[in-house]
Each structure stands twice: as structure tokens, then as C-alpha cells.
C-alpha positions as YAML, in Angstrom:
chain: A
units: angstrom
residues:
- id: 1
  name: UNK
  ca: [-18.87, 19.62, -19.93]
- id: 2
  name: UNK
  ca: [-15.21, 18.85, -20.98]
- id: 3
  name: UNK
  ca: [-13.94, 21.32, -23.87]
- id: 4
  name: UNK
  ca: [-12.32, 18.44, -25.41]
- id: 5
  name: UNK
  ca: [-15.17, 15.71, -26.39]
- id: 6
  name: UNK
  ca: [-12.72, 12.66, -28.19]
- id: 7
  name: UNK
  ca: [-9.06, 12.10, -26.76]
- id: 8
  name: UNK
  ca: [-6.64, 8.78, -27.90]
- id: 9
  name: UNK
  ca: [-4.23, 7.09, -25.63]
- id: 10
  name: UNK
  ca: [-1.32, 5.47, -27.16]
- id: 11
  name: UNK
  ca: [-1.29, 1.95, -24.39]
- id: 12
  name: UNK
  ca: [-3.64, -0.22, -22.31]
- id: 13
  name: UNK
  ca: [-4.48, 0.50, -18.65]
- id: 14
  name: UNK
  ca: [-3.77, -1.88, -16.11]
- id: 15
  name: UNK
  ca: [-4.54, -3.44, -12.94]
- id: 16
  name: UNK
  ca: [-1.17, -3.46, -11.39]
- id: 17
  name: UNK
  ca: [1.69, -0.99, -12.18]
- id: 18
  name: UNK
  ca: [1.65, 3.17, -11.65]
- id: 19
  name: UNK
  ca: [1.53, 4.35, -14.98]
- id: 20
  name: UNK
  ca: [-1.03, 1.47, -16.11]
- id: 21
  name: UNK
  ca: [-3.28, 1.78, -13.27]
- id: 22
  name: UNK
  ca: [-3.09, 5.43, -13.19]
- id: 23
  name: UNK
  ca: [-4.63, 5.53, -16.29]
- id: 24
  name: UNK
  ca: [-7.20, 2.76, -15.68]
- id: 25
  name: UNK
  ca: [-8.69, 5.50, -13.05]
- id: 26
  name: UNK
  ca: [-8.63, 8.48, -15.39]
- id: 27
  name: UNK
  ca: [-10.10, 6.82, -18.01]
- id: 28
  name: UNK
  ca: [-13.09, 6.41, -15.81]
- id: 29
  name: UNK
  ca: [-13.45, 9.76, -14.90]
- id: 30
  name: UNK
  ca: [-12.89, 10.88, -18.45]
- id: 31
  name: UNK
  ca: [-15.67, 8.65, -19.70]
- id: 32
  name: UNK
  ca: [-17.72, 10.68, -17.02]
- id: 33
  name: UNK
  ca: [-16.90, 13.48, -18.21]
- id: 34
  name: UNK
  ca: [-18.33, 13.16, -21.22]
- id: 35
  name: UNK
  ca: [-14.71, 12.50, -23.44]
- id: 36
  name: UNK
  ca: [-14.90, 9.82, -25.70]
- id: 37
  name: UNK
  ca: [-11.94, 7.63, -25.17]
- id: 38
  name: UNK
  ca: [-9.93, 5.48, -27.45]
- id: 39
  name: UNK
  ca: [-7.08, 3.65, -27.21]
- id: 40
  name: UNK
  ca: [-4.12, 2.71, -29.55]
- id: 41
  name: UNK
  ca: [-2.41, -0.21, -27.68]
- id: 42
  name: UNK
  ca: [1.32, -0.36, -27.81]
- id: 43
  name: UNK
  ca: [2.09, -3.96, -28.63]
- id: 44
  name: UNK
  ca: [-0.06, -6.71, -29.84]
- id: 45
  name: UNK
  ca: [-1.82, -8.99, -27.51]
- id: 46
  name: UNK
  ca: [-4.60, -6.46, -26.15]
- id: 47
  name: UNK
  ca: [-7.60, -8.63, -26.07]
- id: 48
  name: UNK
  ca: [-5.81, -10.72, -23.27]
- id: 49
  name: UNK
  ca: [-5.62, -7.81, -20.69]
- id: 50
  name: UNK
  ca: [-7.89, -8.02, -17.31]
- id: 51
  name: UNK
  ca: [-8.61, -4.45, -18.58]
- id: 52
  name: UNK
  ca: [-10.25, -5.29, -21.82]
- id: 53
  name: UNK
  ca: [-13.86, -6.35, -21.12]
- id: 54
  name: UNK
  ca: [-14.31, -3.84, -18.75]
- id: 55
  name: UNK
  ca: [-13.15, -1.18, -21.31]
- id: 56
  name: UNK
  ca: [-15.73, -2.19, -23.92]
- id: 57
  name: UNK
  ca: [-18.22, -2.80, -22.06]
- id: 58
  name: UNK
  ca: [-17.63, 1.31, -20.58]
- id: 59
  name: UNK
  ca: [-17.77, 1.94, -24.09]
- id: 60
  name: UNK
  ca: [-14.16, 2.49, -25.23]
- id: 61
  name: UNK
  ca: [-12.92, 2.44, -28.44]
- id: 62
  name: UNK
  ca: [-10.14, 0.21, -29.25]
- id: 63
  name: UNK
  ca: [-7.75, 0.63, -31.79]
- id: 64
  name: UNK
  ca: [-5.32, -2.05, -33.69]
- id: 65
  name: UNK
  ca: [-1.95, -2.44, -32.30]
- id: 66
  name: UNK
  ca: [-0.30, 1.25, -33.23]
- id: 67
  name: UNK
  ca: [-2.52, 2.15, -35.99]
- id: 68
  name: UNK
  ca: [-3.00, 5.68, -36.17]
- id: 69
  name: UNK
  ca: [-5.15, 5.77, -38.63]
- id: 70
  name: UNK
  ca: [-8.11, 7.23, -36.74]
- id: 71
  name: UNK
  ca: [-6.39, 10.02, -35.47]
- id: 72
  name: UNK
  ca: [-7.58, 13.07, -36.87]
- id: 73
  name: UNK
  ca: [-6.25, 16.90, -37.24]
- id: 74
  name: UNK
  ca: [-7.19, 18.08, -33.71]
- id: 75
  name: UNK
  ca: [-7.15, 14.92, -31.82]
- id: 76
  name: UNK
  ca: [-5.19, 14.97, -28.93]
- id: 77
  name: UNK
  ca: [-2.95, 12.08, -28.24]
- id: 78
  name: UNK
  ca: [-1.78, 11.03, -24.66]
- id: 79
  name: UNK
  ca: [1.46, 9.51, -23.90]
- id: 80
  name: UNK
  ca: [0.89, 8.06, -20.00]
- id: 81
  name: UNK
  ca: [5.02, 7.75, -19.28]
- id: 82
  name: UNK
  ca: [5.78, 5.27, -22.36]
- id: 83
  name: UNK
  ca: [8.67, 4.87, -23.96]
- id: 84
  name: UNK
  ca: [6.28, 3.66, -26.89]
- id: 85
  name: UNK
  ca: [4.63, 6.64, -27.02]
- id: 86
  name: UNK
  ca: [7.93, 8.54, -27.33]
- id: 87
  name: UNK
  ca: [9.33, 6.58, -30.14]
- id: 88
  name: UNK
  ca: [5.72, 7.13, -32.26]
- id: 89
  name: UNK
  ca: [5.97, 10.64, -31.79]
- id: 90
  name: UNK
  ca: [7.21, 11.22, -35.60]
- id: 91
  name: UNK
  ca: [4.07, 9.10, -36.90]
- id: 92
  name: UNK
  ca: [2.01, 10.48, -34.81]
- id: 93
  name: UNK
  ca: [2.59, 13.89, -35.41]
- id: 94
  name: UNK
  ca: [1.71, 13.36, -39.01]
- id: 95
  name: UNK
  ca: [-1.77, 13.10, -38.23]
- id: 96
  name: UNK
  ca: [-1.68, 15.85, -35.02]
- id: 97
  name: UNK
  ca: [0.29, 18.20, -33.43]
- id: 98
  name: UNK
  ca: [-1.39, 17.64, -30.06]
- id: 99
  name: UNK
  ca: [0.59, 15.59, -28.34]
- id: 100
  name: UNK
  ca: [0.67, 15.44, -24.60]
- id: 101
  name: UNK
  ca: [3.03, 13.31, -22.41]
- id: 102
  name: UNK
  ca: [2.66, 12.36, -18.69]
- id: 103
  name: UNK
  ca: [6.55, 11.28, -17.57]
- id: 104
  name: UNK
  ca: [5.33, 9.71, -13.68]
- id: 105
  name: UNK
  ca: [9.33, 9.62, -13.34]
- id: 106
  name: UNK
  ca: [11.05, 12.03, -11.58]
- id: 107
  name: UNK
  ca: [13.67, 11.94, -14.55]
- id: 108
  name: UNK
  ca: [13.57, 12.52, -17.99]
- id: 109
  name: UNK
  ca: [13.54, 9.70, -20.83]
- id: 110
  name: UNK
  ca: [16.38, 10.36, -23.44]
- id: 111
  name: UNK
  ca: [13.61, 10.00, -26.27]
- id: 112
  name: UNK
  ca: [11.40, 13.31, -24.09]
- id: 113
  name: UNK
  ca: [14.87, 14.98, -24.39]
- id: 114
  name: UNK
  ca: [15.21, 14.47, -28.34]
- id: 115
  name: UNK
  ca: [11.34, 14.90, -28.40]
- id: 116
  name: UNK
  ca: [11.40, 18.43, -26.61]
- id: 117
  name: UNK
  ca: [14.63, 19.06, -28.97]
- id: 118
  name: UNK
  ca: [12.64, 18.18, -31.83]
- id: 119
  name: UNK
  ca: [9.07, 20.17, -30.58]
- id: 120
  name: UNK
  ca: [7.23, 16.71, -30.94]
- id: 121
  name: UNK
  ca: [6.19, 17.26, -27.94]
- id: 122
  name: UNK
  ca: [2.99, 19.95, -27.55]
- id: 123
  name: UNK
  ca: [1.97, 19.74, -23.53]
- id: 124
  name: UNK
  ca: [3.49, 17.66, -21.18]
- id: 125
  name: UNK
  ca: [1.57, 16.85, -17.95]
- id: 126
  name: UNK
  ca: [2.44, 16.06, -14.25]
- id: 127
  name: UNK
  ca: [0.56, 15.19, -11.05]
- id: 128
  name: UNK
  ca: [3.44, 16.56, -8.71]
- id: 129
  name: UNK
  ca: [3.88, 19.82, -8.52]
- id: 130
  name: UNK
  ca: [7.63, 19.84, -7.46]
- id: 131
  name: UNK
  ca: [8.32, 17.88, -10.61]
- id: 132
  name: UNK
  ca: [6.77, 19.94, -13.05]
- id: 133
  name: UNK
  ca: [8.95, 22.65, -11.51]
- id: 134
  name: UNK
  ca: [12.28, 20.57, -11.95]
- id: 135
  name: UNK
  ca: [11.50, 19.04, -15.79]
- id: 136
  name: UNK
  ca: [10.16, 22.04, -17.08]
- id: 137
  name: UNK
  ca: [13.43, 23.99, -16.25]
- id: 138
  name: UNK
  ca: [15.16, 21.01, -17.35]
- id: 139
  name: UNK
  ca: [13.20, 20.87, -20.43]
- id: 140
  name: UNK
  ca: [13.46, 24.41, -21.33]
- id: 141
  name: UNK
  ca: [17.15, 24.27, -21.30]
- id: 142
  name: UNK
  ca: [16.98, 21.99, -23.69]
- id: 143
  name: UNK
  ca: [14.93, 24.22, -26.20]
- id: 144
  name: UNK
  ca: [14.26, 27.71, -24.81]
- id: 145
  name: UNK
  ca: [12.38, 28.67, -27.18]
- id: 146
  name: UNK
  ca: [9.75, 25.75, -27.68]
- id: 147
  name: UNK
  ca: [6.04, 26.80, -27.26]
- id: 148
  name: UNK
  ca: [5.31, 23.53, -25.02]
- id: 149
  name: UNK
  ca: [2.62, 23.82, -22.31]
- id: 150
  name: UNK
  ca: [3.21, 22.48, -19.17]
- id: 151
  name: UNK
  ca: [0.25, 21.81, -17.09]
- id: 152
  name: UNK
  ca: [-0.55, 20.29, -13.81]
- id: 153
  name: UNK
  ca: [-3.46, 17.56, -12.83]
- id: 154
  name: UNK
  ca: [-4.92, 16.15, -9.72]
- id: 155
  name: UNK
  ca: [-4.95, 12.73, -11.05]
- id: 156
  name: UNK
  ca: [-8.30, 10.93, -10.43]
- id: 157
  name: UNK
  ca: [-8.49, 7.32, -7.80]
- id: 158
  name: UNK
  ca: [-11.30, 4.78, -7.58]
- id: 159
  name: UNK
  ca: [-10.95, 4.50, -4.36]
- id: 160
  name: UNK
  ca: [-14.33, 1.98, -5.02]
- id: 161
  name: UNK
  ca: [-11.50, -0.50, -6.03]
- id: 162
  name: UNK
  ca: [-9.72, -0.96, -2.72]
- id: 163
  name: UNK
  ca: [-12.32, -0.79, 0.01]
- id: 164
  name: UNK
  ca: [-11.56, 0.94, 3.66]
- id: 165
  name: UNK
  ca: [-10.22, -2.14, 6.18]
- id: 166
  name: UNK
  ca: [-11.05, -1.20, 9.66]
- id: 167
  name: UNK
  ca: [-10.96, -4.73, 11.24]
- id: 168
  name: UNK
  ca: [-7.84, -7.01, 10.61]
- id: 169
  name: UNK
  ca: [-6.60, -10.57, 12.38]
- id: 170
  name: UNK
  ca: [-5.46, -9.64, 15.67]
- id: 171
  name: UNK
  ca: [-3.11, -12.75, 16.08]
- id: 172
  name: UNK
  ca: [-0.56, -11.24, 14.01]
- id: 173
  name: UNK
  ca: [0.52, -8.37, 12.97]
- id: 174
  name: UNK
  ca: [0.28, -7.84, 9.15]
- id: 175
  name: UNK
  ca: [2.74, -5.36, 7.70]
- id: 176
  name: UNK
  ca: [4.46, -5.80, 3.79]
- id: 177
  name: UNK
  ca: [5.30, -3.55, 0.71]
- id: 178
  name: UNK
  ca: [4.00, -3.10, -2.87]
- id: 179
  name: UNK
  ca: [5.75, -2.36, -6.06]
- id: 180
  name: UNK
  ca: [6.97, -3.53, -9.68]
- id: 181
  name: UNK
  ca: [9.87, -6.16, -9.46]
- id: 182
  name: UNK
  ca: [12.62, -3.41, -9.89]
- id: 183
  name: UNK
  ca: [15.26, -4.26, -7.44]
- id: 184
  name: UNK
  ca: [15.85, -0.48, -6.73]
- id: 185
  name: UNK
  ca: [12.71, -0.25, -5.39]
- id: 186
  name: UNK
  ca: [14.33, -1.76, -2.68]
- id: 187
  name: UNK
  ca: [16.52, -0.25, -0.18]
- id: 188
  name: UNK
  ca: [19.05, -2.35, 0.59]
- id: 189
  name: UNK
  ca: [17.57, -2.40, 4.70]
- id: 190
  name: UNK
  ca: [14.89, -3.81, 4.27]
- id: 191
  name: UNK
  ca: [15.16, -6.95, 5.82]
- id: 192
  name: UNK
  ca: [16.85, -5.33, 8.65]
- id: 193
  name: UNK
  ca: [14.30, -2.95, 8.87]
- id: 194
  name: UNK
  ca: [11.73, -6.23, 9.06]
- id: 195
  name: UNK
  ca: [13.72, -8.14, 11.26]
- id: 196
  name: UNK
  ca: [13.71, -5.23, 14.15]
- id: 197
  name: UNK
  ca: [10.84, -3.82, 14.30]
- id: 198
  name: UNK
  ca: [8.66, -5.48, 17.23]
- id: 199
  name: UNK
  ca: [5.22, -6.01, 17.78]
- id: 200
  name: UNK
  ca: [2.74, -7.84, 20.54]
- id: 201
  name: UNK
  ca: [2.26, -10.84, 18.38]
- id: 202
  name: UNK
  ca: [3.93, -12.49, 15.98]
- id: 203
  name: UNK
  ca: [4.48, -10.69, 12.57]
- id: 204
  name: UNK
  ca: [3.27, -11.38, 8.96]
- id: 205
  name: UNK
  ca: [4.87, -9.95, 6.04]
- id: 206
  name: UNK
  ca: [3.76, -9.83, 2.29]
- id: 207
  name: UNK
  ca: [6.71, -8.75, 0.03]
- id: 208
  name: UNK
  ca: [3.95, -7.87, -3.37]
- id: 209
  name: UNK
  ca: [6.58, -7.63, -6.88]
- id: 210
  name: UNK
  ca: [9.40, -9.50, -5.69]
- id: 211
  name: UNK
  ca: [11.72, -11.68, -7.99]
- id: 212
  name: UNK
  ca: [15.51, -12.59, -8.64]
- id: 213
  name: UNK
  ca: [16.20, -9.25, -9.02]
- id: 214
  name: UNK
  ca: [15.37, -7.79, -5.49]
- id: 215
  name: UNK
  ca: [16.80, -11.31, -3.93]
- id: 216
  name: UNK
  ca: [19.95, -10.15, -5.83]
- id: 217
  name: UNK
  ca: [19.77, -7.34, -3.70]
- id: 218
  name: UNK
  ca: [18.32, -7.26, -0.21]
- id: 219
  name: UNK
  ca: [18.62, -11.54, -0.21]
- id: 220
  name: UNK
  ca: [15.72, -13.95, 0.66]
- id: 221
  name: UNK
  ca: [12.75, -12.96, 2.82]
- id: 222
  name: UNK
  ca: [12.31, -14.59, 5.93]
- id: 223
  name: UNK
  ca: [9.87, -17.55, 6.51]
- id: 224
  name: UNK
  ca: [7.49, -15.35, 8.00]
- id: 225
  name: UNK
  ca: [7.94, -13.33, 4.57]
- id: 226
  name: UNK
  ca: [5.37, -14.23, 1.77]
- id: 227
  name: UNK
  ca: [7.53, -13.21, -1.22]
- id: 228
  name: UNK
  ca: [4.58, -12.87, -4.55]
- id: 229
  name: UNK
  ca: [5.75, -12.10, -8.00]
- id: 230
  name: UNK
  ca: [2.77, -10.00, -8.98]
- id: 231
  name: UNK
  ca: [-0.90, -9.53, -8.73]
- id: 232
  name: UNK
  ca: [-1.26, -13.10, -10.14]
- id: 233
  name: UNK
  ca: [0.23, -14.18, -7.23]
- id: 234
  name: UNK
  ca: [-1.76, -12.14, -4.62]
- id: 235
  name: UNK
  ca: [-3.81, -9.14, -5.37]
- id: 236
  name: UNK
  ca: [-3.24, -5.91, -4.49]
- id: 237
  name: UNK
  ca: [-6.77, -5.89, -2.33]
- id: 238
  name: UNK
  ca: [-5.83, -9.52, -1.04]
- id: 239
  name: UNK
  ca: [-2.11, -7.36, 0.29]
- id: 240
  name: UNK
  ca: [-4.05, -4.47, 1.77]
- id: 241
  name: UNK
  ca: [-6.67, -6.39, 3.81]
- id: 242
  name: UNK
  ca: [-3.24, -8.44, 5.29]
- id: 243
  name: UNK
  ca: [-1.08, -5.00, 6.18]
- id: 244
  name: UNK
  ca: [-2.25, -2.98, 9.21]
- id: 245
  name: UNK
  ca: [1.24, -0.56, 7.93]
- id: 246
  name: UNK
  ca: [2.59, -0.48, 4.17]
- id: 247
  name: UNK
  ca: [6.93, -0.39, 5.99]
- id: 248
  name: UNK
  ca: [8.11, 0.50, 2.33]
- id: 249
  name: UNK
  ca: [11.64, 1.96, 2.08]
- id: 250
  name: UNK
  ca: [13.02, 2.29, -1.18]
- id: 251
  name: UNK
  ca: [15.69, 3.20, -3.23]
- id: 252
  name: UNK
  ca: [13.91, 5.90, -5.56]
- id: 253
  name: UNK
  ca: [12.61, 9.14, -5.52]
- id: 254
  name: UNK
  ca: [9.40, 8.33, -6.01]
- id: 255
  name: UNK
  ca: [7.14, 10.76, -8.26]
- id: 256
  name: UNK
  ca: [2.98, 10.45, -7.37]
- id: 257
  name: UNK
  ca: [2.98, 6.89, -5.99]
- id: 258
  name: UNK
  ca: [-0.20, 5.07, -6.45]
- id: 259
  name: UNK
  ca: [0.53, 2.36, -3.80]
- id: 260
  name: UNK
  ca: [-0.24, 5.61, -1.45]
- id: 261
  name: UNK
  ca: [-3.52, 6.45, -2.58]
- id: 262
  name: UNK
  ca: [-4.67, 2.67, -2.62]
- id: 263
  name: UNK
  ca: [-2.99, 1.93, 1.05]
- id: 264
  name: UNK
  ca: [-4.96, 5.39, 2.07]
- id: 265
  name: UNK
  ca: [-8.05, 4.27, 0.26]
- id: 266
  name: UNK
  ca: [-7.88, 0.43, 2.16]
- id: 267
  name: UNK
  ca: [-6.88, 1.53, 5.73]
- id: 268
  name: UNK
  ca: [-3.06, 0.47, 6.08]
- id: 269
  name: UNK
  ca: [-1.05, 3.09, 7.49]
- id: 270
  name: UNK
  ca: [2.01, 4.30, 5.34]
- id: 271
  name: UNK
  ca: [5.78, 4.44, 6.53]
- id: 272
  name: UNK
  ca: [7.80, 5.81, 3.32]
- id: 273
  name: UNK
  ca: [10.63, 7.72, 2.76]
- id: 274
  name: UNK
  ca: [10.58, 11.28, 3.53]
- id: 275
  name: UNK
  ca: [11.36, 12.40, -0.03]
- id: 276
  name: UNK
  ca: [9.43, 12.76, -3.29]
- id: 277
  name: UNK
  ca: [5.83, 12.69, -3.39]
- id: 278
  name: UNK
  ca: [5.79, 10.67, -0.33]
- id: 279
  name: UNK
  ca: [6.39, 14.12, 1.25]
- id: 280
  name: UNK
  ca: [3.01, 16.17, -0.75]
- id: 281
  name: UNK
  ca: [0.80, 12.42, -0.45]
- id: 282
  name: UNK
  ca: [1.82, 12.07, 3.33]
- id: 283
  name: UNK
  ca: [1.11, 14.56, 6.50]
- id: 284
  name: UNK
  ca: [3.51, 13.46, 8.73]
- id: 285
  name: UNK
  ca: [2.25, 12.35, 12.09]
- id: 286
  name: UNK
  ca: [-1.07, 12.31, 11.07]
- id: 287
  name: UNK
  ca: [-2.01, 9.88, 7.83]
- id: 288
  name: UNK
  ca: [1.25, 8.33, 7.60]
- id: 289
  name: UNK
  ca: [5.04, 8.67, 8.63]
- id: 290
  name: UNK
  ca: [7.81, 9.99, 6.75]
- id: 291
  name: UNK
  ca: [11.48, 8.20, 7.81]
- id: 292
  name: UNK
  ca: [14.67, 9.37, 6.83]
- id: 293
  name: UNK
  ca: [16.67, 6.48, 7.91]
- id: 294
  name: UNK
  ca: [16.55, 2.34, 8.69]
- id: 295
  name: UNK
  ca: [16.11, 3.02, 12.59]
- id: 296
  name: UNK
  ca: [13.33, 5.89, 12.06]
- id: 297
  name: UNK
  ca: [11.90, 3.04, 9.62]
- id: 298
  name: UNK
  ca: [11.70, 0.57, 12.53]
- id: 299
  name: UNK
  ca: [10.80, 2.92, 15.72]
- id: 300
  name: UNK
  ca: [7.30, 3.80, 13.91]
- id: 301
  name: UNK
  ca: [6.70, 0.15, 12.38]
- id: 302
  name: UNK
  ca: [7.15, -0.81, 16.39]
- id: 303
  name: UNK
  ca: [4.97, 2.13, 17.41]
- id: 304
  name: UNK
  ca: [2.31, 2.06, 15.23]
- id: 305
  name: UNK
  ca: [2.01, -2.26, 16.40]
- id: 306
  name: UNK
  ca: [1.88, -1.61, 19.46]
- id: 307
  name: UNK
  ca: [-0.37, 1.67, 19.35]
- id: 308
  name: UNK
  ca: [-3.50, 0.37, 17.87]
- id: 309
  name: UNK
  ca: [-5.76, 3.55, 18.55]
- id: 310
  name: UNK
  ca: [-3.27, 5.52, 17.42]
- id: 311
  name: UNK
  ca: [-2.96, 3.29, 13.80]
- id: 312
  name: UNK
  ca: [-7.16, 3.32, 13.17]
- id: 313
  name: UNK
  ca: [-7.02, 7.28, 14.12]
- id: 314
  name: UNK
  ca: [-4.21, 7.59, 11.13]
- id: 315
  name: UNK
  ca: [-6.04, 5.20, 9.38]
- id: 316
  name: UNK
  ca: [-9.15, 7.50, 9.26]
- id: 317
  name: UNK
  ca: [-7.50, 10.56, 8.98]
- id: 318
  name: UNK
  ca: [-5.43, 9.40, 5.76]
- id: 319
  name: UNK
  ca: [-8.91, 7.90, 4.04]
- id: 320
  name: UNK
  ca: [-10.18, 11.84, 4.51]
- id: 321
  name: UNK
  ca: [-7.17, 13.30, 3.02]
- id: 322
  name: UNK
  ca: [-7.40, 10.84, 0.16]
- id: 323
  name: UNK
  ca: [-10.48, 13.01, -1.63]
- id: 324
  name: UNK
  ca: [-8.55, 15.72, -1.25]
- id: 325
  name: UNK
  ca: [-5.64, 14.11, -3.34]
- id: 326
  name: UNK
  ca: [-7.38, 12.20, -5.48]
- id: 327
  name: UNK
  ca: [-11.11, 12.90, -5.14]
- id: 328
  name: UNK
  ca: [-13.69, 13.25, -8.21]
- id: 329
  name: UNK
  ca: [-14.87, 16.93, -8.00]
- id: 330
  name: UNK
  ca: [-10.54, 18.35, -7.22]
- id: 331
  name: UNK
  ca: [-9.92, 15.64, -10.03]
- id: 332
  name: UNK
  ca: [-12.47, 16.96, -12.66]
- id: 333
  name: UNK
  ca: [-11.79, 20.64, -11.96]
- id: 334
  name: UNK
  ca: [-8.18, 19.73, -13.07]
- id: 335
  name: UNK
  ca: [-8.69, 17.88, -16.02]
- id: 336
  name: UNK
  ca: [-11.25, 20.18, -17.19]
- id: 337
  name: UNK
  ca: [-8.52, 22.91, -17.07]
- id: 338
  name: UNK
  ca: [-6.02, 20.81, -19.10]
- id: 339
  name: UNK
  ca: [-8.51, 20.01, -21.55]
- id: 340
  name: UNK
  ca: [-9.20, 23.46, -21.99]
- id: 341
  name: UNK
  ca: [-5.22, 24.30, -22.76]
- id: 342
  name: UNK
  ca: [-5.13, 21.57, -25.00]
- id: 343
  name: UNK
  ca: [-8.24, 22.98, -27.10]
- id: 344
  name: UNK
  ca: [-5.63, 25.97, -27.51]
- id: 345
  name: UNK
  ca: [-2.74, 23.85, -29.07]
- id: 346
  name: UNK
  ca: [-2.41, 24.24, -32.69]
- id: 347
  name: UNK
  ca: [-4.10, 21.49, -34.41]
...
């Protein structure tokens, strides 16, 4: 049983975006835990989220637009990498001093600076072990004195919600990448990376959060290209049962990204950077590859189309590794630890 029975979330999960979707997932498992869960959306608007039957009917509690009023002395209140969140901080504290912030960046928000400068902030939380390393330090030297806790969680995935692929069209080869319309995640190579890697049939691609900004950068995707806004557009489910390999280089240092755990979870094979958490959510050479340049990018999009054994064994072998990333037992062990350093904070 969790040591913490009601929690509050300042936001609204969602079905498409890190932070959003990461939350939609622990909310789940927090429910299950026996944690009552309410929510204080950021910005008005709620009832017209995908998100909001399903959280009533799971028995959620939902709040009016940043009204705090329900907050009590006690109540912890999560933060899941808003801005929002940052700026309430001052209101919020006036009802508890339990505050707890999940930054999914691998940077620090000016408002987490003043916030940590201020002590606003009682625990922050991270799913990345090499950043909670990096931001506390940074943190600290900010206010070395503050009596913040800094705690680590195996954040919980559904993987329910994106069903394992073994059998795709074998006319083409279907290959894309996944992210929010934020032209740096985009390295600049990508279309040269798509243009030159080869494969036995003729190649699909699915470019999932693209808009003017990334055409600003890499330029327009080629026919063969399906360019979609968002998840209106095509669904992240409707992406992973097209791409046999996720070819994703990017500009960022990417943090704990989800598109990982839901390619693992729906059988396409990753090719990322070799940096960030790509490094801890990937074991190179056997659930994914890591590339540290455009021509590494292309040899093992190439290889892994024309090594189709070699794709489903990765395939496999990545879906395994996924409980032990983001499974419901490591998951609950974790949380049940941070809930129990949170029933510590003062009140």
C-alpha cells in the first residue's frame, strides 16, 4: 500500500507529447496503487481533452482551471516539467509545502532556478539517473544549503497502449520518426540520412510532428515522405505498425524519451543518437542502435532492411528489456519509495 493515499497534479495528461503522456501512464499505476489522484488543469478548456472521459470514468478527481482550493496542509503537489507549475509555486505553497517537480529536460527552467533560490521547491524528481546527477549539482550551487530531496523513479509504461507488431507489409520498407513539432528535434541530416540508406524494396517514410518549423530547417520531405502534423493526423499506433526501424536523429540531448519505450513496446527497432537517455533506454547491438554520426545513421537503417532476422531478433529482445525499464512491479517499487520521502517533507 502506497504511504501517500491522495496526491494533486497541477496539468492534464495526454495522448501525444513526453511530459503529457508520461503522466497519462503514471496516473494509471498510481490509481493502482491505491493513491487517489486529482488534477488541477493548467489552462481552461479541460473537458475537451481525449484524456478526460477516460480520467473520470478511472475515477479521478478534477479540479477547476488552477484552483487550489482543495489542496490541503500535507497534500503533495506534482509539477510533471511545466512551466505552469513553476509560476504557481508561490500560491501553491500557501496551502503546502510539498511540492515536487519532474523537469524531463536535460536543462533547467529559469523559473526551477528562482524556485530552488527561493526553496519553493521541496523534492524534485527524475527518471534518468545521469540527470539527477547533473541538476542536482547544478541545483545545489544555486542554494547549498536548501533541504530539497532529490529522488529517482522508474517511470511506469502501458505498454497495453501500443501493441507488439511482428508482421509488417513486405512490399516496402516502412521506416519514419516521432516527436513534437520543434524544429531542433531535427538534425539537420535527416533527409540525407533518408535519402541513402537502401533497402530491397522501395521505402516508406512517416515524418509524425512535422510543420513549418522543421521544413525551415531540414526542407520538404520527399514524395515517398508522409509529413503529419500530429496525432490528429496519424496516430502514434497507426506510425508504429508502418515503421519496421524508428531512423530518428536529432538535435537534442534527449532526457527519458517516451517514443523509445512505445517503439520497444510496438516492435520497430530504434536507431538514435548515442547520447542522453538513448544511451541507458538502448543496449547497443542488441534492442536498438546507437549512431554517432549521419553515415553510422544510414549503414544500420541499410542493415537492419536488408537483415530481417536480425530486425525481429532486436525486435524481441528490446520488447523484454522494456519491463525492465518501464515494467509495473520495477515501476511500483519506485514510486512507493518516493512516496515514502515525500510523507517525510514538512507539511
Amino acid at each position: 500500500m502506497s504511504p501517500i493515499r491522495k496526491l494533486f497534479v497541477h496539468g492534464f495528461p495526454g495522448l501525444y507529447g513526453g511530459a503529457a503522456t508520461e503522466l497519462h501512464h503514471q496516473i494509471v499505476l498510481w490509481l493502482e496503487m491505491g493513491v487517489e489522484v486529482n488534477l488541477i488543469p493548467s489552462m481552461e478548456g479541460w473537458t475537451n481533452e481525449p484524456l478526460y472521459p477516460e480520467m473520470l470514468a478511472r475515477g479521478v478527481k478534477v479540479h477547476p482551471a488552477n484552483n487550489f482550493d482543495a489542496v490541503r496542509k500535507g497534500d503533495p503537489v506534482f509539477g510533471f516539467c511545466s512551466s505552469e507549475f513553476l509560476k504557481r509555486l508561490p500560491e501553491i505553497r500557501l496551502r503546502t509545502s510539498r511540492t515536487v517537480f519532474a523537469n524531463c529536460m536535460t536543462w533547467l527552467f529559469p523559473k526551477e532556478k528562482e524556485a530552488m533560490a527561493a526553496g519553493q521547491i521541496a523534492m524534485f524528481i527524475y527518471q534518468n539517473r545521469d540527470v539527477l546527477a547533473d541538476q542536482r549539482a547544478k541545483l545545489l550551487s544555486i542554494s547549498p544549503d536548501s533541504k530539497a530531496s532529490f529522488c529517482h523513479f522508474q517511470p511506469y509504461f502501458d505498454n497495453s497502449l501500443f501493441p507488439f507488431i511482428s508482421t509488417r507489409p513486405s512490399d516496402y520498407f516502412g521506416c519514419g520518426r516521432v516527436s513534437r513539432q520543434d524544429a531542433d528535434k531535427y538534425a539537420k541530416a535527416t533527409l540525407h540520412i533518408y535519402e541513402y540508406f537502401v533497402a530491397p524494396v522501395l521505402k516508406r517514410g512517416i515524418f509524425l510532428g512535422f510543420d513549418h518549423r522543421a521544413m525551415a530547417k531540414i526542407g520538404r520531405p520527399y514524395s515517398w515522405i508522409r509529413a503529419a502534423k500530429d496525432h490528429k493526423e496519424c496516430s502514434q499506433q497507426e506510425f508504429y505498425r508502418h515503421c519496421e526501424i524508428v531512423l530518428q536523429p536529432m538535435d537534442t540531448t534527449e532526457n527519458w524519451p517516451r517514443v523509445g519505450l512505445e517503439a520497444m513496446s510496438s516492435g520497430s527497432v530504434l536507431i538514435v543518437d548515442d547520447r542522453g537517455g538513448w544511451r541507458r533506454m538502448v543496449d547497443h547491438g542488441k534492442t536498438g542502435w546507437l549512431c554517432s554520426n549521419p553515415r553510422e545513421f544510414i549503414y544500420r537503417a541499410s542493415q537492419m532492411a536488408f537483415e530481417p532476422n536480425m530486425r525481429a531478433d532486436m525486435a524481441a529482445a528490446a520488447k523484454e528489456r522494456l519491463s525492465v525499464l518501464a515494467g509495473r512491479m520495477a515501476s511500483i517499487e519506485t514510486w512507493t519509495s518516493v512516496f515514502e520521502e515525500i510523507s517525510k517533507l514538512p507539511e
